[in-house]
N, C-alpha and C positions, 0 to 999 in steps of 0.2 A: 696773382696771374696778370695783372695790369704790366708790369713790365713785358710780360711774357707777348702780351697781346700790342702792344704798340710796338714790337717787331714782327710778328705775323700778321697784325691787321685783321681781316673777315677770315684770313684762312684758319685761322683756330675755334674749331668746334670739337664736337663730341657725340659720338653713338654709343648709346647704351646695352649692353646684351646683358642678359641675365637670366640666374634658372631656379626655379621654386624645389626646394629640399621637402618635399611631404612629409618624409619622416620627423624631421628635426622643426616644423614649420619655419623657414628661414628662408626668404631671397638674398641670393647673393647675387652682387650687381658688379660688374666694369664697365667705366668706361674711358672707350678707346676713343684716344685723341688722333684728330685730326693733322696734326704736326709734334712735331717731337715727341713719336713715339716710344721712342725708347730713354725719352730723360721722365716724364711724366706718368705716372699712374695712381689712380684714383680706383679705389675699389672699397664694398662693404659688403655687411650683412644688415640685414633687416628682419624684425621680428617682432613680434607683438607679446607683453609680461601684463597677465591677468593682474589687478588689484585686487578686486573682489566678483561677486559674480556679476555685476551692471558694468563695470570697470574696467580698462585696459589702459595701456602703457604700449604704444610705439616707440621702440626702442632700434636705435641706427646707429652699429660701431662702421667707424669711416677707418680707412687706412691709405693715407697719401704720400706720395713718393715722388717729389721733385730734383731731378739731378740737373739741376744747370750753375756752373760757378759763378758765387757771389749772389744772389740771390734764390738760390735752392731754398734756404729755411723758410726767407721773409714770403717767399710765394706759399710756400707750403702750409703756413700760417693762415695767410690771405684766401685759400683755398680749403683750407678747415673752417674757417670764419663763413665764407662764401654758403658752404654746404649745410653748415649748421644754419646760416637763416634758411636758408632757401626749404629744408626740412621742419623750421618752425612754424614758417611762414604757408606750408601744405598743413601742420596741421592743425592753425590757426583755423584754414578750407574747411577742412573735414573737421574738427568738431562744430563749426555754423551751419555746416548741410545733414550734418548728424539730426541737430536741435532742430532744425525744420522741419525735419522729417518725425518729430516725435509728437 
C-alpha cells in the first residue's frame, strides 16, 4: 500500500466494523477504506483452535482485494505481509500479558 499511500498522503485510513458469530465463535471484521473504496478491500475472519485444554491457537484467515492497475498484486501482497505482522506482533502482546497475569 506504499504506493497507494504516496498518492493519497494522510487521507488513507481505515474503519473497522465487525460482528461476533456466537454460534460459530468467529468475528468477522472489514475494513472500510477511507479512499478507494471500491478498488480496496480487506476483510476476515477470526477465531480461536483449542490445542489442548491450557492451549489455544488464534487463528486469522485475511482476504484482500486490491484493484488498482499495475500494482493491484504487489499492494496486495504488501498488505498480506502488513496484516500478518501486525496480527503477530498483537499476539506477541497477549501472550506477555497472559504470562503476567499467571
Amino acid at each position: 500500500l506504499g504506493d497507494v499511500y504516496k498518492r493519497q498522503g494522510p487521507k488513507l485510513g481505515y474503519a473497522e466494523e465487525g460482528t461476533y458469530d456466537v454460534a460459530k465463535q468467529r468475528w468477522h471484521y472489514k475494513l472500510n477504506m477511507s479512499v478507494l473504496t471500491d478498488r480496496i478491500g480487506l476483510s476476515g475472519d477470526v477465531f480461536v483452535r483449542p490445542i489442548d485444554e491450557h492451549k489455544c491457537v488464534r487463528v486469522s484467515e485475511h482476504e484482500v482485494q486490491i484493484k488498482i492497475f499495475g500494482v493491484g498484486s504487489i499492494a496486495e501482497r504488501a498488505a498480506e505481509k502488513n496484516m500478518r505482522d501486525g496480527w503477530g506482533k498483537s499476539a506477541t502482546w497477549m501472550n506477555k500479558r497472559l504470562a503476567a497475569e499467571q
